[in-house]
N, C-alpha and C positions, 0 to 999 in steps of 0.2 A: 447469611450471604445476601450480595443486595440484589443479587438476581435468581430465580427460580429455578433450582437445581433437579427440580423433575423434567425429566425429560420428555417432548412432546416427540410427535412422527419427525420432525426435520432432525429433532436433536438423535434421533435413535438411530437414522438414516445416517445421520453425518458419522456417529459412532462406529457406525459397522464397515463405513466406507474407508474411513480410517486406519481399521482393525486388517481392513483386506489391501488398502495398498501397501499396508506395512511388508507384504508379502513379496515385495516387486521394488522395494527401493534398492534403485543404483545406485549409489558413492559416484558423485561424479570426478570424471579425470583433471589432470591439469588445464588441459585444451577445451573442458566445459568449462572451467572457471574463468580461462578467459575469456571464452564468449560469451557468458554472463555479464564478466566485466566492463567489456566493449560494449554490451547492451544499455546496462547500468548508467555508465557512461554519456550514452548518446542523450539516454530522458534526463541526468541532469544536465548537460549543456543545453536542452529541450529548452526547462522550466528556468533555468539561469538565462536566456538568449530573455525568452519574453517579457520575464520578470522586469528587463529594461525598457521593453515596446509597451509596455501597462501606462496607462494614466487615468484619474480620476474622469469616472463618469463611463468609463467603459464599460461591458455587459459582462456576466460570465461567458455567454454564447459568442461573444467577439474574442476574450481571452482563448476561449477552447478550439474555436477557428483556428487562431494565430500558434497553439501548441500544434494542428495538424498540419498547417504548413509548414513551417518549422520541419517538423520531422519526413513529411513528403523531399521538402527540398532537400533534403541530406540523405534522398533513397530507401527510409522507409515506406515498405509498401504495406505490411502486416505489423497487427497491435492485439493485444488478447481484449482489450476494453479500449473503449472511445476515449481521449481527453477528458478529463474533468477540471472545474475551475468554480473553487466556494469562495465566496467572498463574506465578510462580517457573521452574525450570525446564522448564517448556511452551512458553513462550517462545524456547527452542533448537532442539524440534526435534530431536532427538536420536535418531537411527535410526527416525523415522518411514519407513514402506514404504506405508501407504494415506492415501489419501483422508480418512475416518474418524477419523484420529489425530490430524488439524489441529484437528476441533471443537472447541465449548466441552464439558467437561468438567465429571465432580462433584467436581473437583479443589476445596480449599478454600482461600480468601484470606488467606495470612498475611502481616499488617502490615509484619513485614520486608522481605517481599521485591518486588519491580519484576514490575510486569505490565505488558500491553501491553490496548489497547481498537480497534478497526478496524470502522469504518463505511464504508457506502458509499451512499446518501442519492440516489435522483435527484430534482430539484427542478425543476420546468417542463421535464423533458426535458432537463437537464444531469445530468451524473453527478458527485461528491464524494467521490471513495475515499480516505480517509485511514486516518492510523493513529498512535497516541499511546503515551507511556513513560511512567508513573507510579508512584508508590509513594504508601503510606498514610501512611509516616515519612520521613523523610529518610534518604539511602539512596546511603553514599558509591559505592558500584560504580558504580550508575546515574546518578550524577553525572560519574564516569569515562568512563563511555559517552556519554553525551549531550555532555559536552563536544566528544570528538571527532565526532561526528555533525554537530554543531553547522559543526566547522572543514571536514570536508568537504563540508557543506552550500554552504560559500562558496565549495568549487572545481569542484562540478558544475554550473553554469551556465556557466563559463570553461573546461571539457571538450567540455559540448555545442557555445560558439561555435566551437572548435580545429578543427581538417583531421582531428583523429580520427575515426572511423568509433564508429558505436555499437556495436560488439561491442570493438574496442579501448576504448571507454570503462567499458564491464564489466571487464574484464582490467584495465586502471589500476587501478581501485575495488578490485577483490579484492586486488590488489599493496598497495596502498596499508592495506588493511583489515589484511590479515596481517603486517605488515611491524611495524605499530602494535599486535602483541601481541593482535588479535581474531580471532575465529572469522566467518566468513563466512556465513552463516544462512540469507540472502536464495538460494546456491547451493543449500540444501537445498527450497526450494519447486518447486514442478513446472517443468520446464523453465529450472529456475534463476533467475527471470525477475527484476531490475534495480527493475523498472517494465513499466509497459503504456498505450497510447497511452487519450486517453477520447473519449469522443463525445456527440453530442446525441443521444435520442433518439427515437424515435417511436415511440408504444408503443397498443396499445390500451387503451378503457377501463378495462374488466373486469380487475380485479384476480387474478392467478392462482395456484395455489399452489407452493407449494416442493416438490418430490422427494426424500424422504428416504432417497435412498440415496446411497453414495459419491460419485463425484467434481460429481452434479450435484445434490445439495445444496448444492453452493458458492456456487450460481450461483441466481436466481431463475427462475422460466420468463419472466418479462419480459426479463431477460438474455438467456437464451437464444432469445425469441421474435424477440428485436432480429438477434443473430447472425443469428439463418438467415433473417429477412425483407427485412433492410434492408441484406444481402451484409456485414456488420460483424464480419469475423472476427477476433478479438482478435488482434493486433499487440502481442506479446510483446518487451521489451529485454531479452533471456539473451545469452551468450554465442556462439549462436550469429547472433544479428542482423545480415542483410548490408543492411537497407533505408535508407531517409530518416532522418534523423535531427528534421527537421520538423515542427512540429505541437504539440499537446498530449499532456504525460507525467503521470502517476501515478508518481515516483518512490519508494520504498521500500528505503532499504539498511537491513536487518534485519543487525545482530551480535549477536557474544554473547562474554561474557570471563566466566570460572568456570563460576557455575550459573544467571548473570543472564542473559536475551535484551532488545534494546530494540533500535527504528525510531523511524521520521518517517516519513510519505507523504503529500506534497503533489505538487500541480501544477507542473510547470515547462512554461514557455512556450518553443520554440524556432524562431527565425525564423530568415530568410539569414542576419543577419551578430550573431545576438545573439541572448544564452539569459537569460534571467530568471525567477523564481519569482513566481508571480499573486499570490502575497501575502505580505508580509514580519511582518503583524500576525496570526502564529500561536502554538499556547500555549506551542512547546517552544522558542522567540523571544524571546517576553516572558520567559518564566521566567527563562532566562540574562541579559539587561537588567537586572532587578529582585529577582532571587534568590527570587522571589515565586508559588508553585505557581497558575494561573491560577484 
């Protein structure tokens, strides 16, 4: 395996956290899916609105701006994570050791190359974590990439149905990722993490601020007001996942092949006998349909 299957403290933590929210999952109803969906939603018209305000030479710091306008001006007032916005190879990931290095950056946007846009939008107490591949040009590598993103897109739902365990469907994913000539990207995020499960949630009025330092900048204090109020401790899909496989996913497989990085993160639904994605009418969807950048 090309990652170290002993388990350190994070990985033993994240196993057991697993093991116990498996005890507490809802199925959620009709009326959570759609306010997932409308969440969903909102972050890709987000990262679609800006993806046309981009132009070369712009920062990540300016892209990630113009994602929280965006979503302020449309009544977002709560986000589980800040904006983010990788450009060229920022997008990989590449010997990052902090927290700090994932930011947006005064890295500048060159036309050529494939970025990535990641919102996370909550809307009546639904959460939207997405995350988008684009380029300014057309951009054969990321064409590369996204195709195959695309074909395993259509076998992670027919995983999740399987008798596999979700830590055996992480291990498939990487087998299958490296096997097809990619780098595996998604293993370099904390805890390696797949995906993560989403939730509704219930938040006070009062709008709060961001902590700008390290790993809880990621996170809004609404995020983190949620976690420690409302017992909502993030339900990580790494490698080490022994829990439910049930419920609502944020799925994100992040590769990367050369100096390009590129994802997808949408919802997928996973019930007893059946896994399906909340929505099939997304931009990196359409695009492959239509050959037509959304």
């Amino acid at each position: 395996m090309p990652l170290e299957q002993k388990k350190g403290l994070l990985g033993r933590l994240s196993s057991r956290l697993s093991r116990m929210k498996s005890e507490s999952v809802r199925m959620p109803t009709e009326e959570d899916k759609a306010g997932f969906l409308k969440a969903q939603r909102m972050g890709y018209d987000c990262v679609t609105t800006v993806e046309k305000e981009l132009r070369e030479g712009c920062t990540e710091k300016q892209a990630a701006r113009l994602l929280d306008t965006y979503l302020k001006d449309h009544g977002v007032r709560v986000y589980l994570h800040r904006p983010f916005a990788w450009f060229g190879d920022h997008a990989r990931f590449d010997g990052y050791r902090r927290f700090t290095q994932f930011h947006p950056s005064k890295r500048i946007l060159n036309a050529d190359e494939p970025f990535i846009l990641d919102v996370s939008p909550v809307v009546d107490g639904y959460s939207g974590d997405i995350g988008y591949s684009t380029c300014l040009r057309p951009n054969v590598d990321l064409d590369y990439g996204m195709n195959f993103l695309l074909r395993l897109r259509a076998k992670i739902p027919q995983y999740f149905a399987s008798d596999m365990n979700a830590s055996e469907i992480w291990w498939k994913i990487d087998q299958e990722v490296r096997e097809n000539g990619f780098d595996n990207v998604h293993a370099k995020y904390p805890l390696s993490v797949l995906g993560h499960r989403v939730y509704r949630f219930k938040l006070p009025n009062l709008r709060l601020p961001r902590i700008p330092v390290s790993a809880s900048s990621w996170f809004s204090l609404q995020g983190q007001y949620e976690f420690l109020t409302h017992k909502i401790m993030p339900d990580l899909l790494g490698p080490d996942h022994e829990g439910s496989k049930l419920g609502l996913w944020a799925i994100e497989p992040h590769l990367g092949r050369g100096k390009v990085g590129f994802k997808f993160e949408e919802i997928l639904v996973v019930e007893e006998n059946q896994a399906y994605w909340l929505d099939d009418n997304v931009p990196h969807v359409r695009r492959a349909k239509t050959g037509v950048t959304p």
